[in-house]
DRENDO-1510 file (C-alpha; in Angstrom, 1 decimal, always signed):
<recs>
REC; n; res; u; v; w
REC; 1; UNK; +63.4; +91.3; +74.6 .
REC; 2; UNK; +66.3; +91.3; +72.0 .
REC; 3; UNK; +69.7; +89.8; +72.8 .
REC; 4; UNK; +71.0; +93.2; +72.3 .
REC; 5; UNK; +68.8; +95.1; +74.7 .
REC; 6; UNK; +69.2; +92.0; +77.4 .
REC; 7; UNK; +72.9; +92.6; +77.4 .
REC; 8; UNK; +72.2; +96.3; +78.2 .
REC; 9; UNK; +70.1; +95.5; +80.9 .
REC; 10; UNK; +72.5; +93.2; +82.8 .
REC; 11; UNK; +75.5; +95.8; +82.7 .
REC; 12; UNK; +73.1; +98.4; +84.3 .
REC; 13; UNK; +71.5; +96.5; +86.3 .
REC; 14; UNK; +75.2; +95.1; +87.7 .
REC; 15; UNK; +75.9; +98.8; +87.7 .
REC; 16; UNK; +73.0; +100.0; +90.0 .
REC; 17; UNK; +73.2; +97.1; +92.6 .
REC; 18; UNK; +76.7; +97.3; +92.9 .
REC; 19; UNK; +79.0; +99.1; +90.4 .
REC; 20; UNK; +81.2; +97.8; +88.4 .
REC; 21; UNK; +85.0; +97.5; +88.8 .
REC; 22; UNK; +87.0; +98.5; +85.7 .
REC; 23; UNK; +90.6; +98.1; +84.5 .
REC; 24; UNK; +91.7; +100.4; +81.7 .
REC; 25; UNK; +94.1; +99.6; +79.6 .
REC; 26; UNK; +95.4; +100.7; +76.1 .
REC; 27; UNK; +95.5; +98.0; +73.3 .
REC; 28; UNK; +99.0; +97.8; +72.6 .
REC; 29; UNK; +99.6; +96.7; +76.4 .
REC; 30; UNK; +101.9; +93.3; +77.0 .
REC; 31; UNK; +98.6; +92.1; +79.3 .
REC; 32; UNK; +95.8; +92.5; +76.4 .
REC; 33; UNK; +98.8; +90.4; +74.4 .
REC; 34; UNK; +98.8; +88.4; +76.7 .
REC; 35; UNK; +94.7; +87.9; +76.4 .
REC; 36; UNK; +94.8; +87.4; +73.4 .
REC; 37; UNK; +96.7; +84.1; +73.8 .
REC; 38; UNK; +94.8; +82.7; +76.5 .
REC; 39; UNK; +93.2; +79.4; +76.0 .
REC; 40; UNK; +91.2; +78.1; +78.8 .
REC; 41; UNK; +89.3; +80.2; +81.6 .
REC; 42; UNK; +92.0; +79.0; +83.9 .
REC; 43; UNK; +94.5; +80.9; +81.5 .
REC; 44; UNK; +92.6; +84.4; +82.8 .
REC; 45; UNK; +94.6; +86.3; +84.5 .
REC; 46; UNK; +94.7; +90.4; +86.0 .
REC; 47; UNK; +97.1; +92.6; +84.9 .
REC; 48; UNK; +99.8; +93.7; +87.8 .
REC; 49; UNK; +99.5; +97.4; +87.0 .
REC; 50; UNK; +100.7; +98.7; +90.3 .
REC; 51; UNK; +103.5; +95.8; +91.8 .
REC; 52; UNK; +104.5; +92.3; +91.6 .
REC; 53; UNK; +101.3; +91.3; +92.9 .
REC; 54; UNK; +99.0; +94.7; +92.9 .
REC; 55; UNK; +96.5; +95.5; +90.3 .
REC; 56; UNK; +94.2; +99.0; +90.3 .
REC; 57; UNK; +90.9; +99.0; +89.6 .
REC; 58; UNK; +88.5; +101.8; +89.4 .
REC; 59; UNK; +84.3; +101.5; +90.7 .
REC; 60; UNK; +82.1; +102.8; +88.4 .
REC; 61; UNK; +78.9; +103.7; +90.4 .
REC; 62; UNK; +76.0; +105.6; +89.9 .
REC; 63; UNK; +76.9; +108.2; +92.7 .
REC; 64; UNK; +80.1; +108.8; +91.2 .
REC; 65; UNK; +81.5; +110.8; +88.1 .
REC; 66; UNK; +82.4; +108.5; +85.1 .
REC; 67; UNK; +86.4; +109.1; +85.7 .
REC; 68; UNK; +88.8; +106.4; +84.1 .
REC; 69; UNK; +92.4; +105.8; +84.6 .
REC; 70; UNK; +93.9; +107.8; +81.2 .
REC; 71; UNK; +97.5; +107.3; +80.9 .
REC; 72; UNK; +100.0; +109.1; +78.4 .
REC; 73; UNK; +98.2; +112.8; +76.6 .
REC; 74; UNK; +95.0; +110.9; +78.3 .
REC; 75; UNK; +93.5; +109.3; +74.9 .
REC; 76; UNK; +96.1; +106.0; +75.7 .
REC; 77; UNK; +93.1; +104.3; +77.6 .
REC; 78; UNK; +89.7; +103.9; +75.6 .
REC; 79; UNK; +89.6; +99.6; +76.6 .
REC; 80; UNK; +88.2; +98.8; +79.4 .
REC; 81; UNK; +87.5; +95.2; +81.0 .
REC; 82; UNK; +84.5; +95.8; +83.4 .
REC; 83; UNK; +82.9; +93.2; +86.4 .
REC; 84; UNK; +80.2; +93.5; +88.6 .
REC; 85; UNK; +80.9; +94.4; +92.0 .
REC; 86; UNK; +79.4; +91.9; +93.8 .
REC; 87; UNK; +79.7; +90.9; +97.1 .
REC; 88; UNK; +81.6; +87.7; +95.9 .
REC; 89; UNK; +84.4; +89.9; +94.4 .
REC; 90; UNK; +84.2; +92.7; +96.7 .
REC; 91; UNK; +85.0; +90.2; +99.7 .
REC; 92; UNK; +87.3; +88.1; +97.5 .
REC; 93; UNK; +89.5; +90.6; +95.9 .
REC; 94; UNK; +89.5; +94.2; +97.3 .
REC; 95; UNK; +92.0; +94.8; +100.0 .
REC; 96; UNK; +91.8; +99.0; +100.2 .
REC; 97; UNK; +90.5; +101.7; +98.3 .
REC; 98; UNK; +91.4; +105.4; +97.4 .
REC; 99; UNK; +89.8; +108.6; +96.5 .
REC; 100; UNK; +91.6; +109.6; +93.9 .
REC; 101; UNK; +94.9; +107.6; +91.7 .
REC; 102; UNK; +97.0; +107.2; +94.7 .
REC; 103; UNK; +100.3; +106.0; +92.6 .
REC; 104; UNK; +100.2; +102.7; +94.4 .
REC; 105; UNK; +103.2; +101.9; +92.3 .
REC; 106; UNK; +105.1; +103.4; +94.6 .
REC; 107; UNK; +103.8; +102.6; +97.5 .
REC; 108; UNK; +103.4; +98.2; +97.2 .
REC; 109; UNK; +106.1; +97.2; +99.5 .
REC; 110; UNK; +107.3; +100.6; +99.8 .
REC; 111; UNK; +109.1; +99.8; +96.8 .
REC; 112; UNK; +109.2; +101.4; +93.1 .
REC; 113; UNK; +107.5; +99.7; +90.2 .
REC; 114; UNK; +106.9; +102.6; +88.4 .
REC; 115; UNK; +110.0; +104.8; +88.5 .
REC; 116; UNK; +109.7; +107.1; +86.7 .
REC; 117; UNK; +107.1; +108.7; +89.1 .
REC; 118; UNK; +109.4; +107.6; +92.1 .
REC; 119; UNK; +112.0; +110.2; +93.8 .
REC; 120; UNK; +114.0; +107.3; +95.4 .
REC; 121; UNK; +115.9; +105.5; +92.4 .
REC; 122; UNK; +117.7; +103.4; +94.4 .
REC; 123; UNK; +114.6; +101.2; +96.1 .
REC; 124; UNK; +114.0; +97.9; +94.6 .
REC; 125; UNK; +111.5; +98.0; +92.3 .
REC; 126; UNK; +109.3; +95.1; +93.5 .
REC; 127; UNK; +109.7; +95.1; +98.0 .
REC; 128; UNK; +111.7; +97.2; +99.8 .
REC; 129; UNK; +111.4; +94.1; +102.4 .
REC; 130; UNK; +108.2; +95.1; +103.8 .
REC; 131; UNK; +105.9; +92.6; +102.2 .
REC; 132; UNK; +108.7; +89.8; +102.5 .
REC; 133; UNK; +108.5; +90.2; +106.2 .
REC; 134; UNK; +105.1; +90.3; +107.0 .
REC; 135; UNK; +104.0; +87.3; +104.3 .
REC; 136; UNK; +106.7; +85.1; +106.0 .
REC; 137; UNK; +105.1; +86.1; +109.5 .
REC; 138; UNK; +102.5; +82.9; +109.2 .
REC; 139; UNK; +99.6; +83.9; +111.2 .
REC; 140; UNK; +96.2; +85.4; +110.0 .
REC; 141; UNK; +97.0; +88.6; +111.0 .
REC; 142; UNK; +100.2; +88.4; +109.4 .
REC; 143; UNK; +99.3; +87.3; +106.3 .
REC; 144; UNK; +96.3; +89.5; +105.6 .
REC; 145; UNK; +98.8; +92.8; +106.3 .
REC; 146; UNK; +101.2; +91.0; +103.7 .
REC; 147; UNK; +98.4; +91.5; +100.9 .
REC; 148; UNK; +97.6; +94.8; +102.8 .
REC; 149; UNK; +101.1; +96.3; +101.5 .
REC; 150; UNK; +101.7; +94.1; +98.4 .
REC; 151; UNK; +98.4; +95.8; +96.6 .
REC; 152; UNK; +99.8; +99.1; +97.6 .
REC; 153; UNK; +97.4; +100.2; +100.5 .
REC; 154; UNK; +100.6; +101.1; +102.6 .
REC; 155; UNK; +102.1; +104.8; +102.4 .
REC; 156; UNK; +103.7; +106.3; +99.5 .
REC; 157; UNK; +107.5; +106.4; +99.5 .
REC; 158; UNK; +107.0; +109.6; +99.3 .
REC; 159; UNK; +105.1; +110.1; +102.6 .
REC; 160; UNK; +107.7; +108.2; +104.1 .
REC; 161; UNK; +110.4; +109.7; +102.8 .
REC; 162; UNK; +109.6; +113.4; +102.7 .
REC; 163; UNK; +106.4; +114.1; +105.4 .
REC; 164; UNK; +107.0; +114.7; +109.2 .
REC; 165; UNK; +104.4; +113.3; +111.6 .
REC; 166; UNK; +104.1; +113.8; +115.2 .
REC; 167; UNK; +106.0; +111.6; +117.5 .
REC; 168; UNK; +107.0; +109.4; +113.9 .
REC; 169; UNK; +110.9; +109.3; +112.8 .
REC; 170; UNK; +110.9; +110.7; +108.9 .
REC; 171; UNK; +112.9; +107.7; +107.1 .
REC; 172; UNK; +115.8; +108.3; +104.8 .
REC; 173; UNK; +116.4; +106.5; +101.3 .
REC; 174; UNK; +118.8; +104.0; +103.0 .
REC; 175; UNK; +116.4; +102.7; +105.9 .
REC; 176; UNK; +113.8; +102.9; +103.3 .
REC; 177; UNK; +115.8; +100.8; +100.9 .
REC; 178; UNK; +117.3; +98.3; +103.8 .
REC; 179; UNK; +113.8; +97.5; +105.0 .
REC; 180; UNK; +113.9; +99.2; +108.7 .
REC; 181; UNK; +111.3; +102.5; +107.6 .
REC; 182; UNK; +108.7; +102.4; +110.6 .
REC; 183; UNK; +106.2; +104.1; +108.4 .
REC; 184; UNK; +106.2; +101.5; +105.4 .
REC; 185; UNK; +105.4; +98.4; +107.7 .
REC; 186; UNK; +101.8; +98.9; +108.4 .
REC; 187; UNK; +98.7; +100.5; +106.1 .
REC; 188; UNK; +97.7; +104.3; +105.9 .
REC; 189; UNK; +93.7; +103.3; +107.0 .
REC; 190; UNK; +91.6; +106.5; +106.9 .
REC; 191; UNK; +89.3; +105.3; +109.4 .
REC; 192; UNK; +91.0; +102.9; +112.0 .
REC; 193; UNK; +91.5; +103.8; +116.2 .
REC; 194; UNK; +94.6; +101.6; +116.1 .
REC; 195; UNK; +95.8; +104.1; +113.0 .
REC; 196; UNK; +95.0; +107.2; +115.1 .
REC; 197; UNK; +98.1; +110.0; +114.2 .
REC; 198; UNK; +99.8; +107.6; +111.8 .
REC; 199; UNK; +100.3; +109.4; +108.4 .
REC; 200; UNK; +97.4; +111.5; +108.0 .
REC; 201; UNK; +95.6; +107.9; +108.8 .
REC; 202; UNK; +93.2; +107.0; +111.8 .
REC; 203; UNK; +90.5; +110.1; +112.0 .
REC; 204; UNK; +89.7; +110.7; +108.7 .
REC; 205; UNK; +86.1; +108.8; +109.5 .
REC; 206; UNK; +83.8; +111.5; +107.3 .
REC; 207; UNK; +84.0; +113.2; +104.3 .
REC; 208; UNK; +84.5; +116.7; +106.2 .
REC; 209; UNK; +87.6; +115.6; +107.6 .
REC; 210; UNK; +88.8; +113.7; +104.4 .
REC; 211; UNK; +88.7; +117.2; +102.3 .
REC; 212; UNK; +90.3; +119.2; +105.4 .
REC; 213; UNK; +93.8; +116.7; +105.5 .
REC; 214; UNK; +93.9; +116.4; +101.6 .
REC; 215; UNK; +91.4; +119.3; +99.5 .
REC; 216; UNK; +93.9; +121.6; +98.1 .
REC; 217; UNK; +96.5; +120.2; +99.7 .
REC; 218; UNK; +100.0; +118.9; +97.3 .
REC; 219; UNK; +99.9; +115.9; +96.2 .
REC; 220; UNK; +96.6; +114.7; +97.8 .
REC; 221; UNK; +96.4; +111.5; +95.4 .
REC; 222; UNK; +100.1; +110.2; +96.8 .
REC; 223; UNK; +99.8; +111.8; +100.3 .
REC; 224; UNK; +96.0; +110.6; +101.2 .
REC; 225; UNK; +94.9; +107.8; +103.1 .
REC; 226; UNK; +93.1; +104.3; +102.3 .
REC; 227; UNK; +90.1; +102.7; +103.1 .
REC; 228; UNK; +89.3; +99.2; +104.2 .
REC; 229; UNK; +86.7; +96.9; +101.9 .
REC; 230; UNK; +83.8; +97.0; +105.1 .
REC; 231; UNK; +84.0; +100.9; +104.4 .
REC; 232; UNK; +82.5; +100.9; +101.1 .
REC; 233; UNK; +80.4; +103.0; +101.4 .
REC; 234; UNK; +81.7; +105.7; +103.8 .
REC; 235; UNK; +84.3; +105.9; +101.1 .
REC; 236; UNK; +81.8; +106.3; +98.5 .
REC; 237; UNK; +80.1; +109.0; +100.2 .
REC; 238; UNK; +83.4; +110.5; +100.5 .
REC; 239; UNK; +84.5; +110.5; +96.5 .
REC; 240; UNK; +81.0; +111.9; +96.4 .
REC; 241; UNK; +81.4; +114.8; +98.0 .
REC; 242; UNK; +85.1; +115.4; +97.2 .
REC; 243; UNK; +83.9; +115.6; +93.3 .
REC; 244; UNK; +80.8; +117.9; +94.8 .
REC; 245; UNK; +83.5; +120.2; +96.3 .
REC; 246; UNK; +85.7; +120.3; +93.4 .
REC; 247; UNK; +82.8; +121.2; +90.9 .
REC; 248; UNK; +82.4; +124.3; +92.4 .
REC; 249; UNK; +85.9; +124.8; +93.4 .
REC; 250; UNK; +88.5; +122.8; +91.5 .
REC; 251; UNK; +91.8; +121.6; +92.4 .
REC; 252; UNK; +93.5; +121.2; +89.3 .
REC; 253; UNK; +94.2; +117.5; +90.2 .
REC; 254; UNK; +94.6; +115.6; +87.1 .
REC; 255; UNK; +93.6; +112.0; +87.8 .
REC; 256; UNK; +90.2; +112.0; +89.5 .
REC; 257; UNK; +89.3; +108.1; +89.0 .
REC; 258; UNK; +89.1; +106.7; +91.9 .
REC; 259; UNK; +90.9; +103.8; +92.9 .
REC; 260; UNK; +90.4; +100.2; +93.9 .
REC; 261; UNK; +93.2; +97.7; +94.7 .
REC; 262; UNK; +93.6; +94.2; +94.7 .
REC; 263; UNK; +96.0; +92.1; +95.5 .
REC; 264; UNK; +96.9; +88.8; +93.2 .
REC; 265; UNK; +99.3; +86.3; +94.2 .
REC; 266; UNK; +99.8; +83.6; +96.2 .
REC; 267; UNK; +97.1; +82.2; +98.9 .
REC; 268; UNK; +95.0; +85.1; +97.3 .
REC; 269; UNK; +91.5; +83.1; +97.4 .
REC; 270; UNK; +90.9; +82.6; +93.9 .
REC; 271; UNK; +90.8; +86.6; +92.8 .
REC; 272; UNK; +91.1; +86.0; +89.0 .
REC; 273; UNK; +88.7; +83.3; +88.9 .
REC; 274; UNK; +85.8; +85.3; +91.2 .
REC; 275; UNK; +86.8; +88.4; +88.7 .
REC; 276; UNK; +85.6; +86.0; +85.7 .
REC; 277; UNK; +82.9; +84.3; +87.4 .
REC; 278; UNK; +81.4; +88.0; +87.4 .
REC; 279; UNK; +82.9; +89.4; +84.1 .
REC; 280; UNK; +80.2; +91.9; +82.1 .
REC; 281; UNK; +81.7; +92.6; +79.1 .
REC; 282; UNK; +84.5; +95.0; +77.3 .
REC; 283; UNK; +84.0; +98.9; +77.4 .
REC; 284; UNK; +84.9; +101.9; +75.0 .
REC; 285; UNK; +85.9; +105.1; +76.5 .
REC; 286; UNK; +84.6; +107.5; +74.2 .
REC; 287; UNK; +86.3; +110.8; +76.2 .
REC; 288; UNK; +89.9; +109.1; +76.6 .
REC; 289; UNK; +89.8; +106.2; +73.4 .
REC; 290; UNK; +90.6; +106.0; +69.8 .
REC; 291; UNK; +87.3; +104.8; +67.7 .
REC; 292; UNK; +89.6; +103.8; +64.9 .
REC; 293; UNK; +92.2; +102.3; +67.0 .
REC; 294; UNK; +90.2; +100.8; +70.1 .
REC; 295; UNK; +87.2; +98.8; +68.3 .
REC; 296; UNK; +89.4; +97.1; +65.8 .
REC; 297; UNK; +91.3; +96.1; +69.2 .
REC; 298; UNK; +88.2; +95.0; +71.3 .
REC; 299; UNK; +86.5; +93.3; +68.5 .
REC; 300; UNK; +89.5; +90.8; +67.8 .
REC; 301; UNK; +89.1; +90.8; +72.2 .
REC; 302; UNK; +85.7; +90.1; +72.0 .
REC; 303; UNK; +86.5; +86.9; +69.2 .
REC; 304; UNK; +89.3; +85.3; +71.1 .
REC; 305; UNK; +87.5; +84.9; +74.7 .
REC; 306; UNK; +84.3; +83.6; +72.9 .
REC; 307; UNK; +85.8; +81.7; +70.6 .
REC; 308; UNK; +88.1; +80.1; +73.1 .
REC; 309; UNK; +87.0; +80.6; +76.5 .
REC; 310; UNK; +83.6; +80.4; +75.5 .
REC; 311; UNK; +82.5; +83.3; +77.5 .
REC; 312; UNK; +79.5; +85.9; +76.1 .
REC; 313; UNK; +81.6; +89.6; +75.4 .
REC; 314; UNK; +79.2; +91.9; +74.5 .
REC; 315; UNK; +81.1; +95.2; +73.5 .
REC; 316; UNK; +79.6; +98.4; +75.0 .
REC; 317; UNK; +80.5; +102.3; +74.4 .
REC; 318; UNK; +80.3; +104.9; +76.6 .
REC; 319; UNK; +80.9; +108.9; +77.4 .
REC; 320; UNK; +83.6; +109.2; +80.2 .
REC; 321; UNK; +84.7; +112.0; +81.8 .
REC; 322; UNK; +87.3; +113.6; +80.2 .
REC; 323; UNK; +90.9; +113.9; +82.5 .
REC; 324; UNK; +91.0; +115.9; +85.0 .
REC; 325; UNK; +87.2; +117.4; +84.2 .
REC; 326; UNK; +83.7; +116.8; +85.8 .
REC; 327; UNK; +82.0; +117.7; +82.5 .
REC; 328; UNK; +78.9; +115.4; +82.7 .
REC; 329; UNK; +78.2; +114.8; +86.6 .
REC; 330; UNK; +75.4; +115.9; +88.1 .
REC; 331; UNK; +75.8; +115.0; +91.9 .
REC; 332; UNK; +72.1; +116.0; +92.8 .
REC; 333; UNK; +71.4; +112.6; +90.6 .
REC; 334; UNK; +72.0; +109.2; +90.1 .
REC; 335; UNK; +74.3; +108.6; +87.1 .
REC; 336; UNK; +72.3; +106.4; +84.5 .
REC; 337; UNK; +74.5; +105.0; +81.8 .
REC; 338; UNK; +72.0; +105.1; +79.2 .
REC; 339; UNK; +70.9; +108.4; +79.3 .
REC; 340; UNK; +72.4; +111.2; +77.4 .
REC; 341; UNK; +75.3; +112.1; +77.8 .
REC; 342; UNK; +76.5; +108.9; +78.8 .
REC; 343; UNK; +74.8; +107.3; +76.1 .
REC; 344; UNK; +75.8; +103.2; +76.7 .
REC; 345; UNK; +75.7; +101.6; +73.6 .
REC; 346; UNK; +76.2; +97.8; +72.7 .
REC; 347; UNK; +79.4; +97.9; +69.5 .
REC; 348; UNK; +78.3; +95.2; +67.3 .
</recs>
């Protein structure tokens, strides 16, 4: 077996036995600067995308459609960094996932990192006081809600700002801004009895009832509900069905990548080093990249963490969904990355 064709069989073999967790980025990003400066393994680190210590990831997995985060006219994101989803990471890293883009910007800390999506200016952008309070707490519990709400798995300010729940005060900017919002001090779990009637959250245990609070619904990426890393694959079953349903009867939502988040900070178990134990190599995004851009951009990538981190980068290329489409998927089978029209390709 070539070295080329052994490189092609580890990335789908990582992506059959567990998918593989992707960040997309664009080249010009200050992170891939900062990659390309890095010097030692220990000098690895994970782009905060979403807060001061979030970062979004999205699961590529052969029961989903090949949807990517695409920023900008949606051709701003061809690079992607891409890691098997092992156990390892999955247990290591992941502290919620989301159907769909769920703008955790806004929701880490019930603050706004990203404000020009965000209708409260006058938050802070990095913690509303939310995560400040619960990280200083101490305890177990305590401190595993404080990464909870730093990686964004907490409630939109949006939600809390603008929705009206049962028997739940609707918070104004002010108590929002001064820390005392009710809604922003907990997660929004899908699937949780102790989450039963809070924001949209507790019941939301099968795919049926996932679609009926959020399928054509507004604003179902910022308004919908997270799930916890033991559901995996509940909320895979879920994404599954929700791009199913929108094949035949679309929504118009834009951003269908699905979202994993992480959070990366302090006492967070070694996340950045668990993500490179299990790195697989750089992707092109054919459907949202530049060829002419992107490659130049990945192969200097590719030379620096070789050359100085000594790590193997094979370059591969493949045929995404383009945004906001389900052009390729075919939900009655497994996605195979080699086959046409994915076409996975190692870039020499």
């Amino acid at each position: 077996m070539s070295a080329a064709e052994r490189a092609l069989v580890r990335v789908t073999s990582a992506f059959q036995s567990h998918g593989l967790l992707t960040h997309s980025v664009g080249g010009g990003s200050r992170w891939m600067q900062d990659l390309m400066r890095t010097s030692s393994r220990h000098d690895f680190t994970v782009e905060r995308d979403c807060g001061e210590h979030c970062s979004a990831f999205t699961l590529l997995h052969p029961d989903l459609p090949l949807s990517v985060f695409a920023s900008g006219d949606g051709h701003d994101n061809g690079i992607g960094l891409a890691f098997e989803a092992s156990d390892e990471v999955w247990d290591t890293a992941v502290q919620c996932m989301s159907v769909l883009d769920s703008n955790s910007a806004n929701r880490a800390c019930c603050a706004c990192f990203e404000r020009q999506y965000c209708p409260l200016p006058s938050l802070n952008q990095r913690d509303s006081g939310y995560c400040h309070a619960a990280c200083s707490g101490g305890g177990a519990a305590e401190q595993l809600r404080c990464k909870q709400l730093a990686a964004g798995c907490g409630v939109n300010t949006m939600t809390a700002h603008w929705e009206r729940f049962p028997g739940q005060a609707q918070c104004s900017e002010q108590e929002i801004r001064d820390g005392r919002c009710r809604m922003c001090e907990r997660p929004q779990w899908c699937a949780d009895p102790g989450s039963a009637g809070f924001a949209f959250g507790g019941h939301a245990d099968t795919p049926e009832k996932w679609l009926e609070l959020f399928f054509h619904k507004p604003f179902p990426g910022t308004r919908q509900c997270k799930y916890k890393p033991s559901q995996k694959e509940a909320w895979i079953e879920t994404a599954r069905e929700y791009n199913r349903r929108r094949q035949t009867d679309t929504d118009n939502e834009p951003a269908l990548e699905n979202e994993v988040n992480l959070y990366v900070g302090p006492g967070d178990g070694g996340v950045e080093a668990a993500l490179a134990k299990h790195f697989v190599g750089l992707l092109f995004f054919r459907s949202t990249g530049q060829q002419a851009r992107d490659l130049g951009v990945l192969r200097r990538l590719r030379d620096h963490l070789s050359g100085s981190l000594g790590w193997q980068v094979p370059i591969y290329a493949v045929t995404n969904e383009p945004p906001g489409q389900l052009r390729h998927w075919n939900h009655a089978h497994k996605l195979d990355l080699r086959a046409p029209p994915y076409n996975l390709q190692l870039v020499s």
